[in-house]
Each structure stands twice: as structure tokens, then as C-alpha cells.
N, C-alpha and C positions, 0 to 999 in steps of 0.2 A: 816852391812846390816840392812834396816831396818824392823822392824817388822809391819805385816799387820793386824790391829783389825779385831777380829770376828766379823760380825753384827749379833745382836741378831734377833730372828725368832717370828714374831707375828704370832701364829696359826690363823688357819681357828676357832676351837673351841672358842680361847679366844675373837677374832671379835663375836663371834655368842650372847658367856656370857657378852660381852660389848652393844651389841644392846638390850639384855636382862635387863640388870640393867637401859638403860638408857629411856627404852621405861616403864619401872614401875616407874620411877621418873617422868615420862613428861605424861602416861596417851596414850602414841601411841598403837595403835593394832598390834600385831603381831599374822597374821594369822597361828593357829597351827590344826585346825580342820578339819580331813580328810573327811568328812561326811557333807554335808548339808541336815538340815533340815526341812521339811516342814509342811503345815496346809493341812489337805483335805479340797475341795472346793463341795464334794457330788457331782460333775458332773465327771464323768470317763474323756470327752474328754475335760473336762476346765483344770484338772490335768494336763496332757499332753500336753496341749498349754501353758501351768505356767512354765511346769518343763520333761518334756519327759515322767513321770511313771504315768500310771491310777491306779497304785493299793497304790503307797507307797509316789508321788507326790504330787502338789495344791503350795500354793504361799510361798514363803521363810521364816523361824521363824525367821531372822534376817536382812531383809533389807526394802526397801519403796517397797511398792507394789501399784500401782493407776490402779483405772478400772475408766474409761470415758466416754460420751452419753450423746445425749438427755435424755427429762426427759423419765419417764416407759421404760426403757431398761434394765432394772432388777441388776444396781449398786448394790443397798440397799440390792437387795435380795441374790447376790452373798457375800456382808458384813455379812448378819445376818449368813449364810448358816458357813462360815468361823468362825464368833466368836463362835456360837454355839459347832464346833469341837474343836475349840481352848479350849474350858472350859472343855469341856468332856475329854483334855489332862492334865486338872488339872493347866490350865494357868491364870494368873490372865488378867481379863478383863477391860482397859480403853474406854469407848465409847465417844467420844466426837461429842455431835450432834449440828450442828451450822445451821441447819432448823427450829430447836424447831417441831421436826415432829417426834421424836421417842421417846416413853415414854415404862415402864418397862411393861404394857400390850402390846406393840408390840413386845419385846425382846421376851417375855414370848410365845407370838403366835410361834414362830420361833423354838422356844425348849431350851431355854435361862433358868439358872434358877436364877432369879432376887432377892431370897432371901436369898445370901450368899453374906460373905463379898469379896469373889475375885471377884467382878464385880463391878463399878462405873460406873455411867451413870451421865456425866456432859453437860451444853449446855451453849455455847457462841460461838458468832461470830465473836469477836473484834481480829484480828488477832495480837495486842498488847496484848492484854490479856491473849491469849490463847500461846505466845510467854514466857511470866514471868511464867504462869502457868509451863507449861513444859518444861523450863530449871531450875527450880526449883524442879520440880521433879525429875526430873533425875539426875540431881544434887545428890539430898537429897540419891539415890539409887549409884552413883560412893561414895559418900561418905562411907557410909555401906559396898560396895564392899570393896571398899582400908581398911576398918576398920576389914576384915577378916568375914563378916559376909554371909551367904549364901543366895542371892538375889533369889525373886521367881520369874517365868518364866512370864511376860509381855508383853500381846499384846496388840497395843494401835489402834484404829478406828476413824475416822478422816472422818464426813459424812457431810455437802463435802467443799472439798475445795474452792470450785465454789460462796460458802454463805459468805466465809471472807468477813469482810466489815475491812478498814481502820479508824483510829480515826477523820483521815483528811474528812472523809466521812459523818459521825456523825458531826463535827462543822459544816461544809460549809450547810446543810443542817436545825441546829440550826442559823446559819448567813441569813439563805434563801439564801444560793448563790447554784445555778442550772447550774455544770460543772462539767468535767468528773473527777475523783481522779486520777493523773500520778504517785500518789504513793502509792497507793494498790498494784501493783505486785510486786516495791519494796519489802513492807510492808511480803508479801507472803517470796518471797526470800529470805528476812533475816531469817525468821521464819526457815524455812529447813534449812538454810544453817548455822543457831547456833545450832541445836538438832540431826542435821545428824550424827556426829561424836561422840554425846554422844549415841546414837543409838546404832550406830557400838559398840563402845566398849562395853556396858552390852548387845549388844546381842539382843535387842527391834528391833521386828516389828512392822513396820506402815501399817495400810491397809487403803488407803483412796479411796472414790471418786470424781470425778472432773463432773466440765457441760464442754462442747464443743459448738463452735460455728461455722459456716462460713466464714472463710474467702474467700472475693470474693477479692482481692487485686492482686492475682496473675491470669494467664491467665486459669487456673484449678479452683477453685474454692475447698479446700480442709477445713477439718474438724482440732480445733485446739483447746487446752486445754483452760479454763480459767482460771486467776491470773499470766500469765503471766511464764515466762521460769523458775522459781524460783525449783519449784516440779518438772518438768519433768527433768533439770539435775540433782536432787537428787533422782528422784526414778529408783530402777535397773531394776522396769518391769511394763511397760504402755499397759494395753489392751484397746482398744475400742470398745463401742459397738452401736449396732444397731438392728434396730428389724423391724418385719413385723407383719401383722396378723397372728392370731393360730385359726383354725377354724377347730372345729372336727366334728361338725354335732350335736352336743348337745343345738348349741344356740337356744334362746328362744325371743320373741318378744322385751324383757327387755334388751338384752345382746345389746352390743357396732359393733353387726357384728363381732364378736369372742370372745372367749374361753379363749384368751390369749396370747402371743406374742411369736415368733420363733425369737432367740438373733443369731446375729452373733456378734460371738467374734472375733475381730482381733488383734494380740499380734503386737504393734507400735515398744517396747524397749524390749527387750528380751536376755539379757546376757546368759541363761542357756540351751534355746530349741530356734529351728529357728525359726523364722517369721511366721507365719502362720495364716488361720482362718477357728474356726471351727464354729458350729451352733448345739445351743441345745435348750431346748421347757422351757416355765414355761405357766403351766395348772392355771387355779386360781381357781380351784376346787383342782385341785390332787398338783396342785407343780411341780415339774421337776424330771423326769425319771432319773436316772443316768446313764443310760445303752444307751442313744441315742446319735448317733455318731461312737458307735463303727461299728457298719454295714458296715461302710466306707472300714474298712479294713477285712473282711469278704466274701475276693475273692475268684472265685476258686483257685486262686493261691496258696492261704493260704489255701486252704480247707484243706491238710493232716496235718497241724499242729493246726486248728482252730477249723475243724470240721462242721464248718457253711458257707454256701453261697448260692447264688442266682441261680437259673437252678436246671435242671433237674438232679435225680441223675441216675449215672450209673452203672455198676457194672462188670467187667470182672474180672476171673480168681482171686475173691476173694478183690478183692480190689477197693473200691468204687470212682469213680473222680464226677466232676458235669457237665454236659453241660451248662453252661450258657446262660441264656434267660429267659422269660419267667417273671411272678409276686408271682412267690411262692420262698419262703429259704428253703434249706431241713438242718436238724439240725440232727446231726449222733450219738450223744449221745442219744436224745426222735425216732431219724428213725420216724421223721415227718416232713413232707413238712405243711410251714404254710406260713400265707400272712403279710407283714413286718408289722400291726403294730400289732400282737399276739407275734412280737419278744424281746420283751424288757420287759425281767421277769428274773427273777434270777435262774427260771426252765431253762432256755435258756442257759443265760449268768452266768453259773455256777462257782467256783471260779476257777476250772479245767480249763474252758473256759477262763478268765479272766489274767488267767497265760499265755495260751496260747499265747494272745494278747499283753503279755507285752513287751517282747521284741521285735517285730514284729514294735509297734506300737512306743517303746521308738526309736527304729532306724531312723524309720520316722522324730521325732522332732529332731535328735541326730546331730550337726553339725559334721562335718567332721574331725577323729583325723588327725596331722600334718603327719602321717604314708601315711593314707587313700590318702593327700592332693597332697604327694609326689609320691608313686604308680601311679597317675594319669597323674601325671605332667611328672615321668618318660615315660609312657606308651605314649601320646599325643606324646613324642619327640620321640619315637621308631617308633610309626604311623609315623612321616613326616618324619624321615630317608629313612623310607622303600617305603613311595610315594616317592619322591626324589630319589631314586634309579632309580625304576619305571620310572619315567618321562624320567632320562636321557637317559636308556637303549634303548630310542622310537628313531628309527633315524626320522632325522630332514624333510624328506620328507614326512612322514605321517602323520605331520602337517598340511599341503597343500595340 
């Protein structure tokens, strides 16, 4: 009789410690981090459109982040707002400005502080240039990593991508040749698409921003990055923005007809919160409130978890609801009715308050678990079961 070989057993562990040895030979990521983390962006409802959370949210410590607009739609000021929290986390700061419009007295307006060494503030446009530059650096930092050494935490600012010029763009221009560059958004593309992966692996955020333009090609006429598709398939979260006037009643014969401009933000790419848009103020006197937006969800709905909403308050049998209507908030911690713009102080929106809001407010941005997706999906078939019953129990005469 003849005898049958045992086959030997490849574990599930040893595939695991094989992918492990051979992802430290080759430099692949192997996602092990239960926890992402973030940068506050100082607007409660930009957190939330970035990332679900106002209180612990703002843009990714580890992936591309683009905010994009016409010009004054407060790009820049969403960048400084971010790098300035990035440093106060003890982060080392790359700014790369390719306007030649940001110098260490604007850093410094913003709360920046420009005289240590975890900040650099470099400026070129050459998107060749600025291509050797930063795969060079990062380089220079996988090097250090693999060599056991402990890499500091690096955010890098990218103002804007809109300013890249190509080298092809610089000679045709010394040639006096007057035609378009078809290889700038190449030029763009390579750029993200050789630093993207060294990113990933040490962990580097990119925050950049972009210009937009119109396209009228289609029968809509829609808003589109520029330099081409290059950055928008490597960034994991594209907001756009837009703005109006901010007119508070302050303006003076000198002023532009406002105070300052109302942004709408709308999240275009968004892997971690759904799609949405929200709107908050930049004052050019005071700055930007961080507390505006939240009122949105400050229903009566929410009043017994929130505390705050619009209408009138009532009171039965010991327990306070609101009627809604009316142009006053009643606020149940102060037990004062006030008119919404006395609302946005941190007398108001207390951290008590603030808590309150988070989960309320993270549910809102929170896509749907595969649970939630299924329940529903289940439910939907049990509804047409039960019409379909329905239907056919009808005799066929009461049709007609």
C-alpha cells in the first residue's frame, strides 16, 4: 500500500511575518495604526467637514490635504490657521511658497513663531525644482528612518499649486515663443506621483492650495482645479471654496462695501466625512469666530441634549422644551434668551456645550456603517414584502 505525504501547513501567522519582512526590504506600508490623526483647523464646523469631530478633528497628520478657490477665499488663511496648530503640536514646519507673497512677518501676523529652527520657509515655483528638492528630502528622512533613528513630526505647505510654472515655460518664453505649456500638468503629476508614497510611508502631511477655474466645455459650466489631474488623484481630501460679502455694519466710506467675506466650504473628495458644505465668516478686523456654524445643529430637537435653540422657552411640570419661532436663542445653562449674533462666545458655547455637540454633530458627517447599510436594506425588503401582500389581498375588482 502506498503511503500518502503529509502536506506541510503554511500558517496564517507565518504569511503575516512574511509580508512583514518583506514590506521592510522593499519600503511598502503596512497599515497598523488604529487611530488617525489630525491638525485643528480653529473653525469648529471646518473640523467636521475635514473629519466628523469639532472638538478633536481638522485635516489628516498623514495624507494630501487641498483647499481650492478663486483668489480671497481664505485658502492662505485656512494654511496659516493650520500650520500655526501644527507648531504649537511641536511639529516641524515646511512652508513652501511659490507666490513669493509670504514672508516670516506674515507667518508671524498669524501666530507663527518664525524664530526657531522647526520652521523653514522656502520659495520657488519651478515645479522641477521643487520635484529634486523634495524627493531629496524625504529621501534624506527614509534614510534616517531605516538607519533606526527617530524622525520629527513634519508638515509640509504647498501655497499653491496653481503658481507651478514648468521649465518648458521659462525657455519658450526666453525663445519668445507665445504658446500654451502641454507639459505643466504633466510636469505637476510627476511631482505628487514620485513624493506621494514617500509621504505615506514617514507619515508627512501635505497641505496645499490650488486656483480653480471655469470650465465652460461642458453643458454646466463647472469649477476645476488647476495643473491638471495630477494632485487631485493624490490628494485624499479636496475642499472648495467660495465666498460672498461680510457686511457687519461697521463699514466705513474706505472699506470695499464689507467687513470681510462669508466662505463656503465645500468638501469635493472626502474619504473620512460625507460630502458636505458648510459656511463660516473671516472678519478682517477680528478673524474668524470658531463657534459659527454650530447653531445649525442647535435644534429644538437637540435642545434636551444641547441645551440651546431657537424659540421660545417653555416649561411644564418641571421640564423646559422650546417652541420654535421667533429671532431670539434661549441658552439653558445662562436662562437667557438672546439674539443670534450675542451667540457665538464660549460663555455660550461652553466645553459642556461643545461635548454635547459632538456626537450629534460627528453622526451627521459619519457615513453609514455596513451594519446601519444592511438594517436598512433589510427593512426596505420587509416594507415591499408587506406592500406586496397588501396589493395582492385587494381583489382584482377594486381596481376598476
Amino acid at each position: 500500500m502506498a503511503k500518502t505525504s503529509k502536506k506541510k501547513s503554511f500558517s496564517i501567522s507565518q504569511m503575516s511575518q512574511l509580508i512583514d519582512k518583506i514590506s521592510d526590504e522593499t519600503k511598502i506600508i503596512i497599515e497598523d495604526s488604529a487611530e488617525q490623526g489630525y491638525i485643528n483647523t480653529d473653525i469648529y464646523i471646518m473640523n467636521a467637514l475635514l473629519s466628523k469631530s469639532i472638538l478633536s478633528g481638522g485635516v489628516c497628520d498623514d495624507r494630501i490635504t487641498i483647499f481650492a478657490g478663486p483668489p480671497n477665499t481664505g485658502k492662505s488663511y485656512l494654511v496659516y490657521n493650520i500650520a500655526r496648530n501644527a507648531q504649537k503640536a511641536g511639529k516641524f514646519i515646511l512652508f513652501i511658497d511659490t507666490e513669493h507673497s509670504v514672508s516670516r512677518q506674515v507667518l508671524q501676523g498669524f501666530g507663527l513663531n518664525t524664530g526657531v529652527d522647526n520652521l523653514k520657509l522656502i520659495s520657488s515655483n519651478k515645479v522641477e525644482d521643487l520635484k529634486i528638492f523634495l524627493t531629496k528630502f524625504l529621501d534624506g528622512l527614509k534614510t534616517a528612518k531605516d538607519d533606526g533613528a527617530e524622525i520629527p513630526e513634519v508638515v509640509i505647505f504647498l501655497d499653491s499649486i496653481g503658481q507651478l510654472a514648468s521649465e518648458k515655460e521659462k525657455q519658450d518664453a526666453l525663445d519668445g515663443k507665445n504658446k500654451q505649456d502641454m507639459t505643466r500638468a504633466k510636469s505637476i503629476k510627476q511631482l505628487f506621483r514620485v513624493i506621494n508614497a514617500d509621504l505615506g510611508y514617514l507619515g508627512i502631511p501635505m497641505i496645499a492650495t490650488n486656483h480653480t477655474y471655469e470650465d465652460t466645455t461642458s453643458f454646466f459650466p463647472t469649477q476645476i482645479m488647476s495643473g491638471g489631474k495630477g494632485a487631485e488623484y493624490s490628494a485624499s481630501t479636496i475642499v472648495f471654496l467660495s465666498t460672498a460679502k461680510l457686511k457687519t455694519g461697521r463699514e466705513d466710506e474706505m472699506d470695499l462695501n464689507s467687513s470681510g467675506v462669508i466662505v463656503t466650504a465645500q468638501s469635493r473628495k472626502n474619504r473620512i466625512a460625507k460630502p458636505k458644505k458648510v459656511k463660516f465668516e473671516i472678519d478682517h478686523e477680528f478673524g474668524t469666530n470658531k463657534f459659527k456654524g454650530l447653531e445649525y445643529f442647535c435644534t429644538p430637537e437637540n435642545f434636551k441634549k444641547v441645551g440651546i435653540a431657537k424659540g421660545k422657552k417653555e416649561e411644564k411640570d418641571g421640564e423646559i422644551s422650546i417652541n420654535p419661532g421667533g429671532t431670539r436663542w434661549y441658552v439653558r445653562h445662562l436662562d437667557k434668551a438672546m439674539f443670534e449674533k450675542q451667540l457665538y462666545t464660549p460663555e455660550v458655547f461652553t466645553q459642556e456645550v461643545l461635548e454635547a455637540l459632538e456626537p450629534i454633530i460627528y453622526k451627521y458627517f459619519d457615513y453609514s456603517s455596513f451594519e446601519e447599510q444592511q438594517t436598512y436594506v433589510d427593512k426596505m425588503e420587509n416594507d415591499e414584502e408587506i406592500m406586496d401582500k397588501d396589493f395582492d389581498e385587494i381583489d382584482d375588482t377594486e381596481l376598476f
